[in-house]
C-alpha positions, 0 to 999 in steps of 0.5 A: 908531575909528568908533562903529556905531548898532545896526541894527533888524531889528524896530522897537522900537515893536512892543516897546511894552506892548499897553496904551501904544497903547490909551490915548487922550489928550484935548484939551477946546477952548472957543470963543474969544469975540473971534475966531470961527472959532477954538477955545481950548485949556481942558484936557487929559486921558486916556481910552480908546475902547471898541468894543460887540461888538454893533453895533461902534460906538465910544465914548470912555470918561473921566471926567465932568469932562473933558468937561463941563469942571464939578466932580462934587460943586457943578458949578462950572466948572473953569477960572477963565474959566468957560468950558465945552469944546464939543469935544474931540480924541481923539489915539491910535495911528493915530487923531485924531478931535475930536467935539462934546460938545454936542447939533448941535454947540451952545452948551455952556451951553445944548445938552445933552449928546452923552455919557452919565452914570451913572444916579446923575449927575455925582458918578459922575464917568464919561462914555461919548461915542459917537464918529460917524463912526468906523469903524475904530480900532487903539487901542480899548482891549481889557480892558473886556470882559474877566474879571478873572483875579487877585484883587485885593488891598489894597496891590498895585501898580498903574498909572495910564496917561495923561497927566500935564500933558499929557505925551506921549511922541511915539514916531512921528508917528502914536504919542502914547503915554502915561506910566505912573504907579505907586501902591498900591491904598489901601483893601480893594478888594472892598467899596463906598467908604462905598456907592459902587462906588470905591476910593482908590490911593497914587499922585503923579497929576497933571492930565491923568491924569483919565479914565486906567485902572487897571490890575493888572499880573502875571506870569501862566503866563510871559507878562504878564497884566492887571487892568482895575481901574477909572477914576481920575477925580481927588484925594481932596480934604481940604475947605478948612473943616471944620465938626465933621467934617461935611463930606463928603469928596469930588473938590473942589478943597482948599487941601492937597494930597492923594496919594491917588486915587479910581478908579471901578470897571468897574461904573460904567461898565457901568451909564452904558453900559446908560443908552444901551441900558437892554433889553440887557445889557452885558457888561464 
């Protein structure tokens, strides 16, 4: 008896979630020191490109510390060479495009910067890098301009879409697509995390997933509907030494291993934006 594999009338790729092709995965290179010319895998990580409606430029948005390659709270190196990324490649549906992360193309440890931050700084953990050259993009991720339909509720579940270890799922050889990591929202998300525009979720992220959107997603009038809850930009951390309770909270690496996640809010990354073009307004 012969055994028939079924035919597709309609590539099973078009069954794909919207939201599988919108999410970027990144790869931060450092120059390798003993042979010029080469460049030296230091990390991984997620992110989305978003398109300003108003001049169409592009602009990949993650967290802070994948490209500046420094940890938000005491902005020591993350990797254990020390080394900084001075490029990052940016692998999407239909897109691989690497940019430089430093002014001309410089030295990461003395050009300044090409991507902008939130105006409070790097503890923002948000970076938005304008991607030069880029004139058409079919990953541009479509919720940061979006209103948010459905209120949001402590203990919901949610998504965090990226790239955990660097993990990819090779569908074709132009569709990197990511992985879906499911947690609950941890915290009432409406008001401010002692002050600061995040909120923590429930959730078994890894490395890799830093720059990953959160997302909501519901049924909603028959068809799916979609929450852009924020960025996640990494573990909260519980710190090494605790001295009376004193010591602050934050994204630090810690000897205990913590599975909650702090997400900043789409008003952070409006705010980073308007650090580019402080006379209009930017609508997320």
């Amino acid at each position: 008896m012969k055994m028939h594999l079924p035919f597709y009338r309609v590539d099973p790729l078009a069954e794909a979630d919207p939201l599988s092709r919108a999410v970027v995965y990144l790869e931060m290179f450092a120059p390798k020191p003993e042979q010029a010319g080469e460049d030296w895998l230091l990390a991984t990580g997620s992110g989305v490109v978003w398109q300003d409606p108003r001049d169409c430029a592009f602009y990949l948005v993650t967290a802070w510390h994948n490209l500046a390659g420094k940890e938000p709270g005491n902005g020591h190196a993350k990797h254990s060479t020390k080394m900084l990324p001075w490029k990052v490649r940016i692998r999407g549906f239909f897109f691989d495009h690497t940019e430089n992360l430093r002014a001309g193309g410089g030295n990461p440890d003395q050009a300044p910067p090409a991507y902008w931050i939130h105006p409070k700084g790097q503890q923002m953990d948000v970076a938005i890098l304008p991607l030069k050259g880029v004139k058409e993009c079919r990953c541009k991720f479509p919720l940061l301009t979006a209103g948010v339909p459905k209120q949001v509720y402590v203990a919901e579940s949610v998504f965090v879409i990226g790239y955990p270890l660097g993990l990819v799922n090779h569908a074709g050889p132009y569709h990197p697509y990511p992985i879906w990591k499911s947690g609950n929202i941890a915290n009432d998300p409406g008001p401010h995390f002692n002050g600061e525009p995040k909120f923590l979720i429930d959730a078994t992220t890894l490395p890799g997933m830093s720059g990953a959107p959160v997302i909501l997603r519901y049924n909603y009038a028959g068809s799916l509907g979609y929450n852009f809850l924020g960025i996640y930009v990494g573990r909260f951390a519980i710190p090494k030494k605790l001295q009376n309770g004193a010591e602050a909270f934050g994204n630090e690496p810690s000897d205990i291993s913590s599975a909650l996640g702090w997400v900043m809010k789409p008003e952070v990354i409006q705010e980073a934006l308007k650090v580019a073009a402080p006379p209009q307004d930017i609508a997320l």
